[in-house]
Every structure is written in structure tokens, then in C-alpha cells.
N, C-alpha and C positions, 0 to 999 in steps of 0.2 A: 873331549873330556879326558882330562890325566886317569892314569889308570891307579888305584888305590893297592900300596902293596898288600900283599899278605900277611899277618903279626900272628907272636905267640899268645895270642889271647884267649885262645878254648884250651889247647896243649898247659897252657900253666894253670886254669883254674879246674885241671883235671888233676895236674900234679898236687895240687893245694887238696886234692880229694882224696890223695895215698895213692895216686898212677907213679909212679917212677919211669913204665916206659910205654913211650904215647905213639900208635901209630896211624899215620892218615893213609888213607885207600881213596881211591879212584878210579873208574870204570873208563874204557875205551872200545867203540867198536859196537854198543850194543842198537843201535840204529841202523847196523850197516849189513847189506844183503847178501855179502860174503864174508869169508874169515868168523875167526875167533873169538869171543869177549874176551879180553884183557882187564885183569884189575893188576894195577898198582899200588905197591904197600913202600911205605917209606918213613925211616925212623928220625929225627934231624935234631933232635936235644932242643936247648934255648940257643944256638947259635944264630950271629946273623948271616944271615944266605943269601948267597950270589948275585950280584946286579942283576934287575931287569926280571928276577923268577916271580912269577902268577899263572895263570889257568893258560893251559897250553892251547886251549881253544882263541887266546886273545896275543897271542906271540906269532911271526909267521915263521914258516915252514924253517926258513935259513936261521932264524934265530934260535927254534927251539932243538936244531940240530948240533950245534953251537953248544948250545946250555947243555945239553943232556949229559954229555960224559965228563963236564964238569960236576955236574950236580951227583953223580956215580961215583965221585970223588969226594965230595963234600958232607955228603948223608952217614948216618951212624951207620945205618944199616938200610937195602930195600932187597925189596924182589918182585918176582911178576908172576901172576897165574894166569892161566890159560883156561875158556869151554870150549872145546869145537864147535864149528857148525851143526856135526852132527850131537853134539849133546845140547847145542840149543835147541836145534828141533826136536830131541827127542826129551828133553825134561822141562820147555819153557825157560821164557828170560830170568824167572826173578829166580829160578835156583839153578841156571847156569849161571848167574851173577855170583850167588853163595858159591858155587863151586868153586869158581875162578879164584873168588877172593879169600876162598879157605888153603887153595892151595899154594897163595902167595904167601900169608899167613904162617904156614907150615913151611915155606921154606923160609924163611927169614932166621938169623941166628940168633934173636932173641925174644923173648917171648912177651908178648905186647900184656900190659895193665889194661888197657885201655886201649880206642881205636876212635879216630876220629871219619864218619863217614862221610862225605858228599852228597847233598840232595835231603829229601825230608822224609825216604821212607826208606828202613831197616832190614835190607836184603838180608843182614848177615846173622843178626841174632845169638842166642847162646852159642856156647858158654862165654863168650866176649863182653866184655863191658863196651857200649859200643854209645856214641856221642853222634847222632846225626847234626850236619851245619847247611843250613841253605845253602849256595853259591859257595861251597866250604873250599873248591877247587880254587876260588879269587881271595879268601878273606885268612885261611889257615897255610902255614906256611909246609907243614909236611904233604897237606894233601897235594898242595900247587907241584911240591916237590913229585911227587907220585902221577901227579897228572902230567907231567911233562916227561918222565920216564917211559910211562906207556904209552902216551902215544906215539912217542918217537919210535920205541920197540914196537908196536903195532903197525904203524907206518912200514919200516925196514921188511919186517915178516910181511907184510900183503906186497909187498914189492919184488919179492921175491919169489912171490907165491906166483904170481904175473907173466914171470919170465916166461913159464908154458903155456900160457894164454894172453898175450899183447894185446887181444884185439877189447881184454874186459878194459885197460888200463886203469888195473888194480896200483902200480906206481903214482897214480896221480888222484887217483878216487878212494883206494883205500878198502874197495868194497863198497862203500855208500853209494847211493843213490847217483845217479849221473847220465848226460845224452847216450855220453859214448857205454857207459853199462848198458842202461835198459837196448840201445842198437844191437851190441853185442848177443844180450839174452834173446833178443826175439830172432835174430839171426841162428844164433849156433845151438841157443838151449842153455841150462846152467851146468857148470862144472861140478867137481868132486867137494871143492870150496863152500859152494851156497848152499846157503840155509833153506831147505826148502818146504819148511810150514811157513812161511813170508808170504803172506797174501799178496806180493807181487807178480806171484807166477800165476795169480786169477785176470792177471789182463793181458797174459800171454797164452793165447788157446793154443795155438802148436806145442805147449810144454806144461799147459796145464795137471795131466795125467800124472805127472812127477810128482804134485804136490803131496808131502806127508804130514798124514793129522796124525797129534800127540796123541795118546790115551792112556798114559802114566798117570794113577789117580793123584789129584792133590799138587801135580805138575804145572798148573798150568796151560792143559790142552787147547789145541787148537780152537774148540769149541769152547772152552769157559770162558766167563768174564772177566777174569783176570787176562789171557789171553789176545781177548778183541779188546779191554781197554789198555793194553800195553801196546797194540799195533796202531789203533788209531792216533794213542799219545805221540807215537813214534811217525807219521805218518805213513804208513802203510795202506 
């Protein structure tokens, strides 16, 4: 099945609302039992954007390496945030997601009317005027723009994060799930890297002991519901 491009169709009927400047975000990295949550932010006007740009999850690897510093090139404006590992395990997913994406946010050189999100529910909240899109990563062109930015930048950064530990093959896994991860982890243990409120270290008893429960109220802990239904969602 051809793959359906991206259009300015949520970006312009934001603009038709008083937005003058519309930004898409997209998360990278938050399924994955190392590294960093990455959000990207990208500004892209109504121009038309580069051959072949959509959700960086449906592009391979050589392509969207390719695209990337064109599209760095082509955007009005983007940027990227960062939560560590350790502020995912210490504040939960859904407001190390806010964090990530506030600090992308903030570093951007201009100051977004509007934002268009990815997915159906509202990590980022005030004071932002904020537009969630299903599949907004396939259907909106700034987000597509944004989802290909980070993950290549996340890509890059767990690849290098790697080089002192070869045997996780963070270059090719990224941090997610994988044979050669989980070999790795029951072998050596988790690095400085992992996230270690990850209910994956409960089917490694030699490294069990590691695990860290959240208790930052209203975070998200390891014990709440919000918690256990983000790790199952995630498969955890």
C-alpha cells in the first residue's frame, strides 16, 4: 500500500484560528530501556517539504539519515529536548515526556501559537495551545518533519552512548528491546544509561536489587496506575 504524504491540513485550519506559528512535536525513545526521551519540535510554514518526508518509523534507517540534514535545512525553525533515564525513572513517562518537550519548546527561536501533538493524549498541557492528531507523525507535515529529526538525533546519541559498552548494541537497537540487549543485561547488569524503574529488570534476578521505585507524588510511580498502564501499553 503507497504510503499517503503528510499535508498542511491541521497547521492551516489552526492558522485560520489566529496561530501565526504552528509547531509539531514528536517523541522518540519512550519504549526503549535505555537512553533518553527525545521530543522533537519543528516549525515548517505552508511550504512544500522534501520528497519522500513522513513518520520516520515508516522510512528505513539510510533514508531517513539522508532526509535529516536536509530537512535541518529546510524547516523554519526546530529543536530537540532531552529526559534522562534517570529523570524518567525518577518523575514517570508522561512528565518526562512534558519535560523533554518543554525544553525543546524553549529552546526554539520562536515562540509557538500553537503546537500540534502526536497521538491522542496531552502530555504537554498549559500554557500551550496544543492540537493532538492521531498518527499526526504520518498525516501533519511539521510533526513528520520533527519525527524524523529525532529520531535520527536519538539514533546518533544511543550510538555513541554504545561505544563504552558494544556488547548492549545500542548502535543498532537504540536502547529498545532486543536478543542481544536483554543477553547483554542478564550478562553484565544495566549500565549508567538504563532506566531502571523498567519492569524488565523483574525477569532478571541477578539485577533485580537495582530496580528503582518512583515516589514522587502525582509522577507517575512505579506503583500507580498511570505507571503499570504505560509499561503494559509499552510492553513491559
Amino acid at each position: 500500500m503507497p504510503i499517503v504524504p503528510p499535508t498542511h491540513s491541521v497547521e492551516r485550519s489552526l492558522r485560520r484560528a489566529g496561530a501565526k506559528v504552528v509547531v509539531g512535536l514528536d517523541e522518540v525513545g519512550r519504549g526503549a530501556w535505555a537512553g533518553p526521551v527525545t521530543v522533537g519540535a519543528a516549525v515548517t510554514g505552508l511550504r512544500r517539504p522534501p520528497e519522500g518526508l513522513t513518520d520516520s518509523k515508516l522510512l528505513t534507517e539510510l533514508r531517513r539519515r539522508a532526509l535529516a540534514p536536509v530537512l535541518a535545512d529546510w524547516v523554519t525553525a526546530y529543536a530537540l529536548g532531552h529526559a534522562s533515564a534517570l529523570e524518567c525513572d525518577e518523575l514517570g513517562m508522561t512528565a518526562a515526556l512534558r519535560l523533554a518537550a518543554v525544553r525543546a519548546l524553549e529552546a526554539l527561536p520562536v515562540e509557538p501559537d500553537a503546537v500540534i501533538l502526536d497521538g491522542k493524549h496531552d502530555y504537554l498541557g498549559g500554557p500551550w495551545r496544543v492540537r493532538t492528531v492521531i498518527k499526526g507523525d504520518q498525516s501533519c507535515i511539521c510533526v513528520s518533519a520533527a519525527s524524523v529529526l529525532a529520531k535520527v538525533h536519538r539514533d546518533g546519541l544511543m550510538a555513541d552512548l554504545g561505544e563504552a559498552h558494544p556488547e548492549f548494541g545500542f548502535a543498532d537497537n537504540a536502547g529498545y528491546p532486543s536478543p542481544v540487549h536483554r543477553a547483554a543485561l542478564e550478562e553484565f547488569g544495566p549500565t549508567e544509561h538504563h532506566r531502571l524503574s523498567w519492569s524488565y529488570l523483574d525477569g532478571l534476578p541477578e539485577w533485580r536489587h537495582l530496580k528503582r521505585i518512583r515516589t514522587v507524588p502525582g509522577s507517575g510511580g512505579a506503583g500507580s496506575e498511570e505507571s503499570v498502564g504505560e509499561q503494559l501499553a509499552l510492553g513491559f
